[in-house]
Every structure is written in C-alpha cells, then in structure tokens.
PyMOL Python script that loads the backbone (N, CA, C, O; Angstrom):
from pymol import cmd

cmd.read_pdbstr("""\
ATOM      1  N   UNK A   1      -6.122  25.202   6.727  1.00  0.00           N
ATOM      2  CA  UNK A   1      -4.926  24.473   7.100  1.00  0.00           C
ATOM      3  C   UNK A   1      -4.984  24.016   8.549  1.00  0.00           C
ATOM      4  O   UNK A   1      -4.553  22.878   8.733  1.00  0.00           O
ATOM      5  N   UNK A   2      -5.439  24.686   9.639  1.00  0.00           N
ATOM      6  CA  UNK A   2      -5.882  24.334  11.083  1.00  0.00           C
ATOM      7  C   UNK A   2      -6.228  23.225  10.956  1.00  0.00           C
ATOM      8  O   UNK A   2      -5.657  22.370  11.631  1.00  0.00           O
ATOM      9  N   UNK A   3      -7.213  22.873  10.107  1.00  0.00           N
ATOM     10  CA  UNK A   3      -7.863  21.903  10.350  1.00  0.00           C
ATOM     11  C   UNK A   3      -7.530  20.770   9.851  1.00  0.00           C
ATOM     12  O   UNK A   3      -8.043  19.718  10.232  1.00  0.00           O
ATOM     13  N   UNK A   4      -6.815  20.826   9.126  1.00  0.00           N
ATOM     14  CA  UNK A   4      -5.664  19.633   8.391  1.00  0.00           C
ATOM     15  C   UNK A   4      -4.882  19.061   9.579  1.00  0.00           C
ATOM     16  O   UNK A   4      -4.650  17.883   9.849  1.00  0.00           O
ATOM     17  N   UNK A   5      -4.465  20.405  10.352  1.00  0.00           N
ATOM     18  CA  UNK A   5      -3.383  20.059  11.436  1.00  0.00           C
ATOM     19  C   UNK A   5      -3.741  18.964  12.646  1.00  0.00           C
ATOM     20  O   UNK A   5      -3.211  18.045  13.271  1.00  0.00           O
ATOM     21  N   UNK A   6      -5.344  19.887  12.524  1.00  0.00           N
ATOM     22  CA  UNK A   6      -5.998  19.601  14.121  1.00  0.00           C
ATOM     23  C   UNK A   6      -6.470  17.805  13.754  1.00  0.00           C
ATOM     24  O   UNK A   6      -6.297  16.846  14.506  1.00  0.00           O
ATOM     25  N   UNK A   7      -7.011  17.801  12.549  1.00  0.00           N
ATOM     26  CA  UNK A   7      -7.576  15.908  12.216  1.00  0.00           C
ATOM     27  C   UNK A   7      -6.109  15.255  12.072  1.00  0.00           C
ATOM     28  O   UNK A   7      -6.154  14.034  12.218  1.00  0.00           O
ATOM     29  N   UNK A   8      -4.968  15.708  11.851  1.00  0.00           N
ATOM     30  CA  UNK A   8      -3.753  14.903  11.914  1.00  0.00           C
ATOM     31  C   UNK A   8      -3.503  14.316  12.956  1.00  0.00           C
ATOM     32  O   UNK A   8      -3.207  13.128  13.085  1.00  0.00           O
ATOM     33  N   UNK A   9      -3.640  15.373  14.016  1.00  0.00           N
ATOM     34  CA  UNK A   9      -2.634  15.034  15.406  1.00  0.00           C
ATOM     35  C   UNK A   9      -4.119  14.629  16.393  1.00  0.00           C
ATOM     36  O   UNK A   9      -3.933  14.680  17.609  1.00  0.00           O
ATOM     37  N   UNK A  10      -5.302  14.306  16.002  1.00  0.00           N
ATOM     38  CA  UNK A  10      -6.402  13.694  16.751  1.00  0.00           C
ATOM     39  C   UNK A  10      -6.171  12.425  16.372  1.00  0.00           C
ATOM     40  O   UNK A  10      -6.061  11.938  15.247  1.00  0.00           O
ATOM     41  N   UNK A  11      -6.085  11.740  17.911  1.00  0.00           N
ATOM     42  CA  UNK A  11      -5.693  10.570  18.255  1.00  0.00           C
ATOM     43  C   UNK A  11      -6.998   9.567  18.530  1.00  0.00           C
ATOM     44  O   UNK A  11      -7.914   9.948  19.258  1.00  0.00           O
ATOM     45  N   UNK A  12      -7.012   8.310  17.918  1.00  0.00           N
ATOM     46  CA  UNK A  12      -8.159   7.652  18.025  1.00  0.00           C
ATOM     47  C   UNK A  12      -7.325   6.343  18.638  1.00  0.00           C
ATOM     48  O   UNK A  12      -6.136   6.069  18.470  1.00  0.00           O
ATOM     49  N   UNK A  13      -8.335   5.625  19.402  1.00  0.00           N
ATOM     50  CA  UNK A  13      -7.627   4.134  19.929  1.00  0.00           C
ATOM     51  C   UNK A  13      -8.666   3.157  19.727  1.00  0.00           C
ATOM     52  O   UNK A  13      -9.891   3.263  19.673  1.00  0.00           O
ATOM     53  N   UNK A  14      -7.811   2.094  19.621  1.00  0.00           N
ATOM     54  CA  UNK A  14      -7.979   0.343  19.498  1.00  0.00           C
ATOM     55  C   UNK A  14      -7.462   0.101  20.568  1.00  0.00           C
ATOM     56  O   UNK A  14      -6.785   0.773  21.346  1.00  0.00           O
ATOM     57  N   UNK A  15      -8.081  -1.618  20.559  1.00  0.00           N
ATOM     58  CA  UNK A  15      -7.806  -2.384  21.592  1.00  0.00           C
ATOM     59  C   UNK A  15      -6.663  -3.789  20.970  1.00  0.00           C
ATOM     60  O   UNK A  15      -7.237  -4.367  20.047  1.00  0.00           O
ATOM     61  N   UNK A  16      -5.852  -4.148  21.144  1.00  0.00           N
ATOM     62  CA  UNK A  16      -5.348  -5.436  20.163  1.00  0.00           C
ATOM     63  C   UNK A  16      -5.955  -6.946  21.154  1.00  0.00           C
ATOM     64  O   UNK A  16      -5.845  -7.450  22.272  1.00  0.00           O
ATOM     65  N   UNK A  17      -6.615  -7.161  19.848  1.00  0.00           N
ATOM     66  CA  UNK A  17      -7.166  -8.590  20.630  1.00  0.00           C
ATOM     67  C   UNK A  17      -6.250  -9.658  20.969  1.00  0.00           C
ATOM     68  O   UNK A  17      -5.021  -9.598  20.927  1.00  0.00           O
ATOM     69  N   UNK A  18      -7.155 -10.899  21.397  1.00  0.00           N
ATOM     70  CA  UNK A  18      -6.167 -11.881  21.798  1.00  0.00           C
ATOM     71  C   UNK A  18      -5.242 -12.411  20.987  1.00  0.00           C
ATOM     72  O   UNK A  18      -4.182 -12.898  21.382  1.00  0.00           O
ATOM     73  N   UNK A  19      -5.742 -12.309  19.387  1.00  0.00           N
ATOM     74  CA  UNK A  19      -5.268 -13.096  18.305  1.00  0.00           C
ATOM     75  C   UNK A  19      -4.244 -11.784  17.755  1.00  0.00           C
ATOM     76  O   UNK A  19      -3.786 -11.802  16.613  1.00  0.00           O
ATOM     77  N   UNK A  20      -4.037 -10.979  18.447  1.00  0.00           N
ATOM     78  CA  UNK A  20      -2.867  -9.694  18.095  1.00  0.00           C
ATOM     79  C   UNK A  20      -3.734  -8.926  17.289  1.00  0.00           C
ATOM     80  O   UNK A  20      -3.034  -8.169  16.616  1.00  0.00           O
ATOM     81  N   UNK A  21      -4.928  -8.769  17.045  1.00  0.00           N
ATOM     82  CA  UNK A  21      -5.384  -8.170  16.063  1.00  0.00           C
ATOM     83  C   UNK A  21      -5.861  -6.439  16.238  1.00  0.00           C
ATOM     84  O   UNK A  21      -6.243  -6.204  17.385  1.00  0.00           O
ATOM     85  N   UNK A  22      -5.882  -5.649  15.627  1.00  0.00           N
ATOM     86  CA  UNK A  22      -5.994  -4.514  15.867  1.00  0.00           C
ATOM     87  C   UNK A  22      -7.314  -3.549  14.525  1.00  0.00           C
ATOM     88  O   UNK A  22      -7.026  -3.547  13.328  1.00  0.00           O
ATOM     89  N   UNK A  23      -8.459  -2.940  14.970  1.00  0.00           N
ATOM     90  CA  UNK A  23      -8.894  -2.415  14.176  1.00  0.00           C
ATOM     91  C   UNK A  23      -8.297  -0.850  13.780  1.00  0.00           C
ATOM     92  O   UNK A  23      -8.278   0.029  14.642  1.00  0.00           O
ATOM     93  N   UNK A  24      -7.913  -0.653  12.669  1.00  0.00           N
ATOM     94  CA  UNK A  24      -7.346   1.523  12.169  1.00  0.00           C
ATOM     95  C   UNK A  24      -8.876   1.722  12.284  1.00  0.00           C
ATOM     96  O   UNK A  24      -9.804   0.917  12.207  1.00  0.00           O
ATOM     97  N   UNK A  25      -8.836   2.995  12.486  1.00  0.00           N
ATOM     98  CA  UNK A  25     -10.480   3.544  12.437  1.00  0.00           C
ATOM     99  C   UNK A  25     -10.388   4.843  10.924  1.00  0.00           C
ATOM    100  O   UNK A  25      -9.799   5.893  10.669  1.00  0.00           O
ATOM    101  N   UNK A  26     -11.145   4.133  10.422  1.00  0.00           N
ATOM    102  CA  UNK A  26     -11.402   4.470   8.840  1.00  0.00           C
ATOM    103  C   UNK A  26     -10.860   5.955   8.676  1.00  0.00           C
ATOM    104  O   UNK A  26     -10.439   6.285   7.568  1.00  0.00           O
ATOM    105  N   UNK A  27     -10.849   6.937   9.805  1.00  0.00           N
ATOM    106  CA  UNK A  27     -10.677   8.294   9.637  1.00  0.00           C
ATOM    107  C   UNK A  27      -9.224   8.063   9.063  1.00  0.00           C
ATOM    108  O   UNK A  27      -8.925   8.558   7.976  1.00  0.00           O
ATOM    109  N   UNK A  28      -7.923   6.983  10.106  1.00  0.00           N
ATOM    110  CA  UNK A  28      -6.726   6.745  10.067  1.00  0.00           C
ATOM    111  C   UNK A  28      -6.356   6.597   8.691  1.00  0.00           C
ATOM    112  O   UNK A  28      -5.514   7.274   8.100  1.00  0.00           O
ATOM    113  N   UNK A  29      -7.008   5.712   8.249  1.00  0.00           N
ATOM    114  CA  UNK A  29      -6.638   5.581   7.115  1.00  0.00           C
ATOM    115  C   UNK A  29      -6.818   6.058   5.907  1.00  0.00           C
ATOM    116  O   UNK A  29      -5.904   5.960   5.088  1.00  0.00           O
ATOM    117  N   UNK A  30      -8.061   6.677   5.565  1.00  0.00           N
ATOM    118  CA  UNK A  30      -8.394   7.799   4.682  1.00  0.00           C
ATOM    119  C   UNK A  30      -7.042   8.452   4.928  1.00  0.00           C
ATOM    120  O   UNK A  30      -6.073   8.185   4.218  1.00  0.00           O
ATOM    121  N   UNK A  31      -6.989   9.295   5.923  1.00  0.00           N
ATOM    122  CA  UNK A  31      -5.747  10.368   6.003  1.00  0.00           C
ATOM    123  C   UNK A  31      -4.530   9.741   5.861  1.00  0.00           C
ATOM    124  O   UNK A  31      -3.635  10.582   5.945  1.00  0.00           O
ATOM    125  N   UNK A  32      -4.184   8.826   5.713  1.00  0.00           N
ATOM    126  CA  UNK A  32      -3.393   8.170   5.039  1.00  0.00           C
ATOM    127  C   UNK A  32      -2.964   7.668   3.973  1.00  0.00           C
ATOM    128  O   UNK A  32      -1.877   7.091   3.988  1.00  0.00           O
ATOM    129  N   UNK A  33      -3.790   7.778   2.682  1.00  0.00           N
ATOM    130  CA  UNK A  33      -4.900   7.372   2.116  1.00  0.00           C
ATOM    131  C   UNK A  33      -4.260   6.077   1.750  1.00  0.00           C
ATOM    132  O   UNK A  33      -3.363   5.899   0.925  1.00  0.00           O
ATOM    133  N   UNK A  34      -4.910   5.147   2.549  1.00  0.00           N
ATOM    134  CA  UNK A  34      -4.430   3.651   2.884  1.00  0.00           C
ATOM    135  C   UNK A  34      -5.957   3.047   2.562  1.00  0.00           C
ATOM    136  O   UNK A  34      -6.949   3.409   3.195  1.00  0.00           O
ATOM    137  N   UNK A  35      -5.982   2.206   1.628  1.00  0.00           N
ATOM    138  CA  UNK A  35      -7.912   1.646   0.932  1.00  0.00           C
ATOM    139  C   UNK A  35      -7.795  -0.043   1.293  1.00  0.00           C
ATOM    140  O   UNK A  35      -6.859  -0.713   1.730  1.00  0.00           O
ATOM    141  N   UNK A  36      -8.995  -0.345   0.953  1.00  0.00           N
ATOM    142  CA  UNK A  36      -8.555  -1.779   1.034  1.00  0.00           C
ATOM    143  C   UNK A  36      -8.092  -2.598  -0.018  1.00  0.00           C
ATOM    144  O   UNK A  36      -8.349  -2.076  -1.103  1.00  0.00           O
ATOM    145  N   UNK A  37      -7.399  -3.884  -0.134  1.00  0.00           N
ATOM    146  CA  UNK A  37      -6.122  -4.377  -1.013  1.00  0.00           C
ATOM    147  C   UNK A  37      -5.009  -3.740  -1.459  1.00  0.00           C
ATOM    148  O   UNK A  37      -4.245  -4.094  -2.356  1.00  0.00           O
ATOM    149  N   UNK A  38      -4.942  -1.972  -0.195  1.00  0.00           N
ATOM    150  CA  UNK A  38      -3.451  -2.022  -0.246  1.00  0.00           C
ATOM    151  C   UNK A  38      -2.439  -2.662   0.503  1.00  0.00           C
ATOM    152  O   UNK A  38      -2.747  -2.976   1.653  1.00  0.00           O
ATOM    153  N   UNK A  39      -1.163  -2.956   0.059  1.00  0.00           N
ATOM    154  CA  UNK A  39      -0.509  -3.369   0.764  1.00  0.00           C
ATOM    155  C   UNK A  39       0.533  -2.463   2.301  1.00  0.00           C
ATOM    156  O   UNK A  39       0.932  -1.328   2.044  1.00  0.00           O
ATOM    157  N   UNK A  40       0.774  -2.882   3.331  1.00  0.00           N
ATOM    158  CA  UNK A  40       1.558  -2.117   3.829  1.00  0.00           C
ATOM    159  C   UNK A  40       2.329  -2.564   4.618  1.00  0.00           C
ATOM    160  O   UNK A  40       2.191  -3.684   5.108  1.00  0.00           O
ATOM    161  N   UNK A  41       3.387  -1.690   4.919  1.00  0.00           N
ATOM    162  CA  UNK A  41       4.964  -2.499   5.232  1.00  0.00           C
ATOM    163  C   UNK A  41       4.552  -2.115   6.980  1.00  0.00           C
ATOM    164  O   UNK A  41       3.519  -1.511   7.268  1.00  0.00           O
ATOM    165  N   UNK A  42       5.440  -2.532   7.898  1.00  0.00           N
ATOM    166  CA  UNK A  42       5.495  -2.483   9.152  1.00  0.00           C
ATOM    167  C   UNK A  42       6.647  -2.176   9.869  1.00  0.00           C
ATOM    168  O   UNK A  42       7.204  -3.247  10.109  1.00  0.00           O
ATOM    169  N   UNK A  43       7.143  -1.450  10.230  1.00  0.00           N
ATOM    170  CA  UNK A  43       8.182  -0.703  11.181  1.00  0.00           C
ATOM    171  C   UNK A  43       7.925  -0.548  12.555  1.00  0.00           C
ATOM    172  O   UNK A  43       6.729  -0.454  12.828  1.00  0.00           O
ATOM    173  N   UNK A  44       9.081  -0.470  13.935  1.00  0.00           N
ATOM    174  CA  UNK A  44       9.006  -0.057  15.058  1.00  0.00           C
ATOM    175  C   UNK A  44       9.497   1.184  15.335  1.00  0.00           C
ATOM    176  O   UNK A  44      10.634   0.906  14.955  1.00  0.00           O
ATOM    177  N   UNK A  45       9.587   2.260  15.660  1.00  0.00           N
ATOM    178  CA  UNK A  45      10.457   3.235  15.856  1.00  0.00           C
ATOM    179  C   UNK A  45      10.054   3.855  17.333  1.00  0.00           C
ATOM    180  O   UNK A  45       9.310   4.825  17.476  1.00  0.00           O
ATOM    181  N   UNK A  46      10.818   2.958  18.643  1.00  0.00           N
ATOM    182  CA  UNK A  46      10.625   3.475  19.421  1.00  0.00           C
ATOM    183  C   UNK A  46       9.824   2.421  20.438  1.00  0.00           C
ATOM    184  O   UNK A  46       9.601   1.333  19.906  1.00  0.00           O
ATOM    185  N   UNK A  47       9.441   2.536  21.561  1.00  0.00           N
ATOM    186  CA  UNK A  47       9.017   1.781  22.341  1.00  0.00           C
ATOM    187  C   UNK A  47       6.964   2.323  22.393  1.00  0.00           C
ATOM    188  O   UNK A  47       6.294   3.121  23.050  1.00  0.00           O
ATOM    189  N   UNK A  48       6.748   1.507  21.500  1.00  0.00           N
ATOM    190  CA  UNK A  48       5.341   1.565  21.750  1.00  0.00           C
ATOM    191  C   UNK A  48       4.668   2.692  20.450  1.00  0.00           C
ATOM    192  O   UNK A  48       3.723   3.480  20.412  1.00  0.00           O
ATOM    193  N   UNK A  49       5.599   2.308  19.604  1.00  0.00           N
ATOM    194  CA  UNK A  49       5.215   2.811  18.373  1.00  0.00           C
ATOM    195  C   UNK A  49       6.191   1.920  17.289  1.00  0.00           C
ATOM    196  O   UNK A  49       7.301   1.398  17.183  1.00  0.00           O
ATOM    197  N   UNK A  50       4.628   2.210  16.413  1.00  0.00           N
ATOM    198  CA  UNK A  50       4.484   1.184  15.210  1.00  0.00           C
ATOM    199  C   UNK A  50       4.111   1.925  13.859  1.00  0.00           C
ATOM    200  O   UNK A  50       3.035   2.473  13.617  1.00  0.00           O
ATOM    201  N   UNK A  51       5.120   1.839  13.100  1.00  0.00           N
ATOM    202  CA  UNK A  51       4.715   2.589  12.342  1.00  0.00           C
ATOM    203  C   UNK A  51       4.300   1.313  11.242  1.00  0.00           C
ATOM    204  O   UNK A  51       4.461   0.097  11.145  1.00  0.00           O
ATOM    205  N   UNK A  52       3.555   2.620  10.370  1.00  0.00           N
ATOM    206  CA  UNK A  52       2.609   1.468   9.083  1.00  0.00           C
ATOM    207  C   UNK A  52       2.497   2.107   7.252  1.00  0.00           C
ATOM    208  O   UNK A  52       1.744   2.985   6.830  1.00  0.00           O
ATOM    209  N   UNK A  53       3.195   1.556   6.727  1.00  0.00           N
ATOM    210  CA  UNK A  53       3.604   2.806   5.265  1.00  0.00           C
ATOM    211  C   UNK A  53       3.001   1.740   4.751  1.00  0.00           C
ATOM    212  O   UNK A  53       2.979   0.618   5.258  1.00  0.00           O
ATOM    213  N   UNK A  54       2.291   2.221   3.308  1.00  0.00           N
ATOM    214  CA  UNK A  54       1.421   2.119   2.232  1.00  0.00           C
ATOM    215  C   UNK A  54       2.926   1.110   1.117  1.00  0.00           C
ATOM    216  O   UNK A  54       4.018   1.517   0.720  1.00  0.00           O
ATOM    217  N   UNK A  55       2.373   0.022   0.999  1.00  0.00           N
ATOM    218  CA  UNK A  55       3.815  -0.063  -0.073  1.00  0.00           C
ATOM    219  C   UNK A  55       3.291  -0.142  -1.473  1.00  0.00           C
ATOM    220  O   UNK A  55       2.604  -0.950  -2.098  1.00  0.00           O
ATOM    221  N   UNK A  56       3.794   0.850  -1.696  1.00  0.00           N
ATOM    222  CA  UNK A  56       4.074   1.268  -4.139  1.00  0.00           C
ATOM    223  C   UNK A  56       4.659   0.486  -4.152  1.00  0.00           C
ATOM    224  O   UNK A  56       5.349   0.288  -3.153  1.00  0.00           O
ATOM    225  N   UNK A  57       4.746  -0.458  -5.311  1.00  0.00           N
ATOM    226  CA  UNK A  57       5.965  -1.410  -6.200  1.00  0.00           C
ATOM    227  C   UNK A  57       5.961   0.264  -7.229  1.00  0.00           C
ATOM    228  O   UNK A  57       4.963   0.897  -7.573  1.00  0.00           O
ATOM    229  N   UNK A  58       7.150   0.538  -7.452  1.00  0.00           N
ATOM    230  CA  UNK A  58       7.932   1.807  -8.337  1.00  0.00           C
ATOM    231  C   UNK A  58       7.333   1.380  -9.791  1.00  0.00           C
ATOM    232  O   UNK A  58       7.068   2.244 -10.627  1.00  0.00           O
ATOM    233  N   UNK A  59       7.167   0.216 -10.000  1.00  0.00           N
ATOM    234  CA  UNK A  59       7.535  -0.146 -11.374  1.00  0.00           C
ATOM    235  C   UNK A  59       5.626   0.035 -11.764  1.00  0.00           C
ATOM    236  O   UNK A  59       5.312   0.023 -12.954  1.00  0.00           O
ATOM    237  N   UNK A  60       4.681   0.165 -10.859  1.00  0.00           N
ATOM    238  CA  UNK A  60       3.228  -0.113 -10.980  1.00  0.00           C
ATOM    239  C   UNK A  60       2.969   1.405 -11.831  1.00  0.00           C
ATOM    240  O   UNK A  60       2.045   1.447 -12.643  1.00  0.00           O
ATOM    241  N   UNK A  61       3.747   2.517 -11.622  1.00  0.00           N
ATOM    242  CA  UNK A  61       3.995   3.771 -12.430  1.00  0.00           C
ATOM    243  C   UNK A  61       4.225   3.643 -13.877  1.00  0.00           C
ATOM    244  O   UNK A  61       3.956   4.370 -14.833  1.00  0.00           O
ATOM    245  N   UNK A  62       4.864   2.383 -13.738  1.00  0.00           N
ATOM    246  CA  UNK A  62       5.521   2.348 -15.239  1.00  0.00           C
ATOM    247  C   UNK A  62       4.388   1.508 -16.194  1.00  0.00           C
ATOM    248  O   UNK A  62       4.425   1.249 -17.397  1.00  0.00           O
ATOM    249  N   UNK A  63       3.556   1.250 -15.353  1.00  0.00           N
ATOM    250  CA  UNK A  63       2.910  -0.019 -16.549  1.00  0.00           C
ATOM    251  C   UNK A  63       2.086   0.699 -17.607  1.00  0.00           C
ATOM    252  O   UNK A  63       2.032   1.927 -17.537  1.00  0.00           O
ATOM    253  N   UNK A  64       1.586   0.208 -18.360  1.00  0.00           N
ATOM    254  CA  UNK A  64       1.076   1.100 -19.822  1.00  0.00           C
ATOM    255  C   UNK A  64       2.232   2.175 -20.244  1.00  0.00           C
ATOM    256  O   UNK A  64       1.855   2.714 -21.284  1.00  0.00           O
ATOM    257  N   UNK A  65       3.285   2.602 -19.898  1.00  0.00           N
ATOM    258  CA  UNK A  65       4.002   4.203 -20.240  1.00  0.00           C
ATOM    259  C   UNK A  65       4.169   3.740 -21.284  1.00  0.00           C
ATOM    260  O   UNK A  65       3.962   4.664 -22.071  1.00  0.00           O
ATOM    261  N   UNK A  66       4.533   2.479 -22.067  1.00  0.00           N
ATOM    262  CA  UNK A  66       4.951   2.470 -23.395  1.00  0.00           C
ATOM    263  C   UNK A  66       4.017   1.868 -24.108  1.00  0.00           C
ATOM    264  O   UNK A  66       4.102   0.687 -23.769  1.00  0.00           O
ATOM    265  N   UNK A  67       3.035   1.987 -25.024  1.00  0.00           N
ATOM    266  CA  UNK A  67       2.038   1.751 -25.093  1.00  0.00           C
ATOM    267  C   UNK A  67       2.453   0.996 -26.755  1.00  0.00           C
ATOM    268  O   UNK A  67       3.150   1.554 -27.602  1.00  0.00           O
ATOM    269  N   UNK A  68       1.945  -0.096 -26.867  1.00  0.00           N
ATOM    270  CA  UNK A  68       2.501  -1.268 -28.036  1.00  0.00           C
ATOM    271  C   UNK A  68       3.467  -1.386 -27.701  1.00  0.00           C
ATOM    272  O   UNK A  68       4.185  -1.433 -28.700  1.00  0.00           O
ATOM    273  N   UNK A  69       4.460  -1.545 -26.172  1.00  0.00           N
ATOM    274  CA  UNK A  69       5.668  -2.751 -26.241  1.00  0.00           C
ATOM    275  C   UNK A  69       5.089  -4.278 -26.282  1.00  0.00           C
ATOM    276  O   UNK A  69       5.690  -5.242 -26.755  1.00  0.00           O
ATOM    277  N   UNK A  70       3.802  -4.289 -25.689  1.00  0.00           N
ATOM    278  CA  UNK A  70       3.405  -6.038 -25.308  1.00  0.00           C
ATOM    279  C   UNK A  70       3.261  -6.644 -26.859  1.00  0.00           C
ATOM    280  O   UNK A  70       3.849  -7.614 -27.338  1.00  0.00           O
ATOM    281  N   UNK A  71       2.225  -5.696 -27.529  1.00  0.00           N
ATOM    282  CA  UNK A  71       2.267  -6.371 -28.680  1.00  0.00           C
ATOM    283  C   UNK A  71       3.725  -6.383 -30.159  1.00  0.00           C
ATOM    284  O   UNK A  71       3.790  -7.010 -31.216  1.00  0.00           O
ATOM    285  N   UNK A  72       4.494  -5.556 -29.620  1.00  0.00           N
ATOM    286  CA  UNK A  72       6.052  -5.410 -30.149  1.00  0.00           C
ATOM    287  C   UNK A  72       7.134  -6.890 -30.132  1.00  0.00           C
ATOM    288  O   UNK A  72       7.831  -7.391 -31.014  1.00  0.00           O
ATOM    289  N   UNK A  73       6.911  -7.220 -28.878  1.00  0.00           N
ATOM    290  CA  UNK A  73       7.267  -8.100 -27.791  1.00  0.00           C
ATOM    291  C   UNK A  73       6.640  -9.419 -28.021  1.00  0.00           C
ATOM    292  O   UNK A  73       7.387 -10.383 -28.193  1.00  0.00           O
ATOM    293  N   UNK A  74       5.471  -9.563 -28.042  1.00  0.00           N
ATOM    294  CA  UNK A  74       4.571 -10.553 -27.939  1.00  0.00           C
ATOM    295  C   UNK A  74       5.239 -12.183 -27.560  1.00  0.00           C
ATOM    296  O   UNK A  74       5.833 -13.090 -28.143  1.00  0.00           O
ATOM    297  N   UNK A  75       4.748 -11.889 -26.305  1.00  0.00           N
ATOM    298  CA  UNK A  75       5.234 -12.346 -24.945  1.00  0.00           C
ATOM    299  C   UNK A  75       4.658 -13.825 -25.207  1.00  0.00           C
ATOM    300  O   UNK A  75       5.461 -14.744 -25.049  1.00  0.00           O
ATOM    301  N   UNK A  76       3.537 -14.097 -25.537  1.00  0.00           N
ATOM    302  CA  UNK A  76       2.911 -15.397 -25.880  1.00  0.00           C
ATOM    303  C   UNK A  76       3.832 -16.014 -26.889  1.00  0.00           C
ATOM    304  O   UNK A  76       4.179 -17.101 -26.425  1.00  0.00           O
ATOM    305  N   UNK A  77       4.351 -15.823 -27.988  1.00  0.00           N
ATOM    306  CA  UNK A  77       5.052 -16.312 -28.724  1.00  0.00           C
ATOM    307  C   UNK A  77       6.224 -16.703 -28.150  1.00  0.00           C
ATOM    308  O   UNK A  77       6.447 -17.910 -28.233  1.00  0.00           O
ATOM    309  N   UNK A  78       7.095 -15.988 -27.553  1.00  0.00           N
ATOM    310  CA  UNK A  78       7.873 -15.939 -27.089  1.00  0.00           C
ATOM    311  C   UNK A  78       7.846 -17.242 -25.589  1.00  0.00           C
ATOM    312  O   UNK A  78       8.743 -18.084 -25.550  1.00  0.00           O
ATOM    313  N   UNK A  79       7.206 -17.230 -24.953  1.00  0.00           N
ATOM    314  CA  UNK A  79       6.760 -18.538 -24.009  1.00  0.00           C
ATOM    315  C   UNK A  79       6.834 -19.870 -24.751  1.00  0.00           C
ATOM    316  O   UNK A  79       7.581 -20.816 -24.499  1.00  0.00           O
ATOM    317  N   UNK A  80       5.719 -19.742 -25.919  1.00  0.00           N
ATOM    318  CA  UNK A  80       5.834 -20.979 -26.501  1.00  0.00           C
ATOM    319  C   UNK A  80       7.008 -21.620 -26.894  1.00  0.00           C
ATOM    320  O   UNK A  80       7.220 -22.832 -26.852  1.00  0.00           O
ATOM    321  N   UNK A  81       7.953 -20.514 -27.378  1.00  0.00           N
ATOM    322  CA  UNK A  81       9.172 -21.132 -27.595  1.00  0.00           C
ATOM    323  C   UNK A  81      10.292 -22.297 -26.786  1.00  0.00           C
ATOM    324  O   UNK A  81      11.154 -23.104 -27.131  1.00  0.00           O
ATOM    325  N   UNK A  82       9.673 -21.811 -25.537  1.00  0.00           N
ATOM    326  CA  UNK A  82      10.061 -22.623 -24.462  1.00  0.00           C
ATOM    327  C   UNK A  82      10.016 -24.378 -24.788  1.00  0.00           C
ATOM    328  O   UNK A  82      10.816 -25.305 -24.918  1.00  0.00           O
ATOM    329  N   UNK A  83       8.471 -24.130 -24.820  1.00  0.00           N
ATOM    330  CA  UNK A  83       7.826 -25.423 -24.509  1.00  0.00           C
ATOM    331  C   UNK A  83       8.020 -26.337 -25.982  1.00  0.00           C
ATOM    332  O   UNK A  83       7.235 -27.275 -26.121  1.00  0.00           O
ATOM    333  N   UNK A  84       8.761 -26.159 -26.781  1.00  0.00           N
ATOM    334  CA  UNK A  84       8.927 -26.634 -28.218  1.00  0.00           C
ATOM    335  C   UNK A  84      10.082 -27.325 -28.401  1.00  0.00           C
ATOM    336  O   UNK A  84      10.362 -27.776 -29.512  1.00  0.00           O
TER     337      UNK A  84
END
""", "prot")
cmd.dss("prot")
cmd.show_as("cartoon", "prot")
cmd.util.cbc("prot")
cmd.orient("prot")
C-alpha cells in the first residue's frame, strides 16, 4: 500500500508549449487509467490547478445488457419506414 501512496503523490512535470500544448507522462495516466481515444472532461479548481476526469457516457454500461432487443426492434425496418 506505501507504494500505491508514494507513485500517487510523485509529481512529474511538463512544459506547455506555445500552441498551449502540454505532454501527461504515461506513468500519469496509467494511474489514472486514462488510454488513448479516451475522452476527458476539464475542470479548474483553484489557481494553478487543472483538473482532468476520464468521461463514461453511463449508458456505454448498458449496451449489449439486453441481448435480442436490436433484432426484437429491428431498427432497419423501422428507418425505412421513414423514407416511404
């Protein structure tokens, strides 16, 4: 558990370039577990802190749970109806 504590609160730094840009250093984000094509939201809390959360859509939990609604449903049929 020390050591959970001690890689938490070890502080690594960036530089933000001209174009505002900033590199996380891979440790940051692992322990975050932040990958690439996740998305993440952006917050200030405080003067010179930035916070950075991972964003879930709630509903990405739900997909497959009901397994034969699509074909129950059948969503293609249902479109076409539109266009008729």
């Amino acid at each position: 558990m020390s050591g959970e504590v001690t890689e938490r609160r070890r502080r690594r730094r960036s530089r933000v370039s001209r174009h505002h840009q900033i590199t996380v250093p891979a440790a940051i984000l692992d322990a975050a577990h932040i990958g690439p094509g996740d998305e993440v939201d952006f917050a200030t809390d405080g003067d010179g802190r930035i916070v950075v959360t991972r964003f879930r859509d709630p509903l990405e939990d739900l997909i497959g749970s009901a397994p034969g609604l699509s074909a129950a449903t059948d969503l293609e049929s249902l479109r076409d109806e539109w266009e008729r």
